[in-house]
N, C-alpha and C positions, 0 to 999 in steps of 0.2 A: 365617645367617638374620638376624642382625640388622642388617647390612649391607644386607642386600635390603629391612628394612623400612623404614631410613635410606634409600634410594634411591627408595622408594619415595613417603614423605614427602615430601620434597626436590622431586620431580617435582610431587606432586598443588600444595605451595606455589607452585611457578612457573607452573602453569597457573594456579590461581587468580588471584594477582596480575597475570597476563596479561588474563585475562576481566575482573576488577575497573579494569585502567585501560581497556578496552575502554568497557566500560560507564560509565567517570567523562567519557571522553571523549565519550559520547554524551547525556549526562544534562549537561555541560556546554556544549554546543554546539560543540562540536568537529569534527563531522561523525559519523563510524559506525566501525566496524569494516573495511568496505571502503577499500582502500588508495586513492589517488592517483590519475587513470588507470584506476579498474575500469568505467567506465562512459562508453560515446562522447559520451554528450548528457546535459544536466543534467535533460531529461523523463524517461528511462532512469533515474538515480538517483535522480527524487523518485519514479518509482513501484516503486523497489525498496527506498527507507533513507528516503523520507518525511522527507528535506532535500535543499537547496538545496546547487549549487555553490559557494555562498559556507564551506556547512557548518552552518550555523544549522537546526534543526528547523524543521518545518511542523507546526503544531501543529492539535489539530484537537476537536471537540466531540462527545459522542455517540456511536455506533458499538456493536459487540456489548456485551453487559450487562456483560461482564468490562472491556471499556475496553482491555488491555493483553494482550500476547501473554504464550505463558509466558519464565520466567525474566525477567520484568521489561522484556523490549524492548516498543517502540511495535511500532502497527499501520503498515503501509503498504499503498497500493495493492495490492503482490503478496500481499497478508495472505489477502485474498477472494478476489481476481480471478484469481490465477495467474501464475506464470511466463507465461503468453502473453495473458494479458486472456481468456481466454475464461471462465471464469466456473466454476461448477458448483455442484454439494452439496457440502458440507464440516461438518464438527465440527471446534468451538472450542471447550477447556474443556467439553468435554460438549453443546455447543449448538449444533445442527443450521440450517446457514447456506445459503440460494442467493445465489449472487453473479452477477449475468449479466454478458453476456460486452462488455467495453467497448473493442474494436477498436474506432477512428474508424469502420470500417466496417459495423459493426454499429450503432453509434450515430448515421451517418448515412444509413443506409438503403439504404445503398449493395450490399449485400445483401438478400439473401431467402430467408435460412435458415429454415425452421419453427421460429415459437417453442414456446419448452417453458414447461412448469408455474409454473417459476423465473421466469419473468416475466408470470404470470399472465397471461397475451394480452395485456396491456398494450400499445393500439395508441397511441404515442407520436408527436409531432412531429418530424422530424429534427433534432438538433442540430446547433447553427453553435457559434462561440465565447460567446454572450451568454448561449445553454441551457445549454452545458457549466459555466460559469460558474456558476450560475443551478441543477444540479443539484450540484455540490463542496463550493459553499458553502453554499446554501442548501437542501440536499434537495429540490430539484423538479425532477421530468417537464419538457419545454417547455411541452406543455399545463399545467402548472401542478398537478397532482397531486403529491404527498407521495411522497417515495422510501422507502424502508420503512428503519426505525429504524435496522436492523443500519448503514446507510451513514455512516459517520460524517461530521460537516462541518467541511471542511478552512477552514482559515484561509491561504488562500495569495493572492500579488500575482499581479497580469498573469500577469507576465514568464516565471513557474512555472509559472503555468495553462495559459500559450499553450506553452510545452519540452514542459510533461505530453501536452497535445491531440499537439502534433507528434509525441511519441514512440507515442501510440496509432496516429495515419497511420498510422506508418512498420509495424506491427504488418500479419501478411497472415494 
């Protein structure tokens, strides 16, 4: 018995200190938890770990009332949006979220899905790179309308902007 609960100690310490240098490495600018190589495009990893190829965080202002996911990680793109950018209802911490669905192709109008509730009929201008831009940073529609609070606004350059747009295209 006591063996097993030394064994068992011993384990819970090595995860620990596994997930703690996880987390020093991401609170330092280290990059994430994802290894080397997990992701083909750096648009791909800012909308899954919410930093840059370089490794540096994308920092960002606003967003759900909580600010931060649980256990202490940032928000990222897939936080709201999905594994696939398509969007939906969701609870966070208790607080009931619509995220719509931000395939390029959706955002460009390039379809003609029926909108839902989640984006209040919201008949919006197509986005190019200067709205996308323009809704990230700055929470706004093209038309120039207010994106609703939940959307946090990102602090990112060009370079990121244009990976993240590219990696939405690539999204079907």
């Amino acid at each position: 018995m006591y063996m097993k609960v030394k064994v068992i100690f011993w384990l819970g310490i090595a995860l620990l200190t596994i997930s703690c240098n996880s987390q020093t490495d991401i609170a330092m600018g280290n990059g994430t938890a994802w290894g080397v190589g997990s992701f083909n495009s750096n648009g791909k990893r800012i909308y899954f770990t919410a930093t840059s190829e370089g490794g540096s965080a994308i920092t960002y202002s606003g967003g759900p009332s909580t600010g931060m996911m649980m256990m202490g990680g940032n928000l990222a793109c897939v936080s709201c949006h999905g594994t696939d950018a398509r969007g939906g209802r969701h609870t966070m911490h208790i607080q009931s979220m619509d995220a719509p669905d931000i395939r390029w192709s959706a955002l460009s109008g390039e379809h003609h899905e029926e909108q839902t509730d989640m984006e209040e009929n919201h008949k919006h201008e197509t986005y190019n790179f200067e709205a996308f831009h323009n809704a990230v940073e700055g929470g706004k529609h093209p038309d120039g309308d207010e994106l609703k609070e939940d959307m946090p606004r990102w602090n990112m350059v060009d370079a990121d902007l244009k990976d993240l747009m590219d990696y939405l295209k690539s999204l079907q």
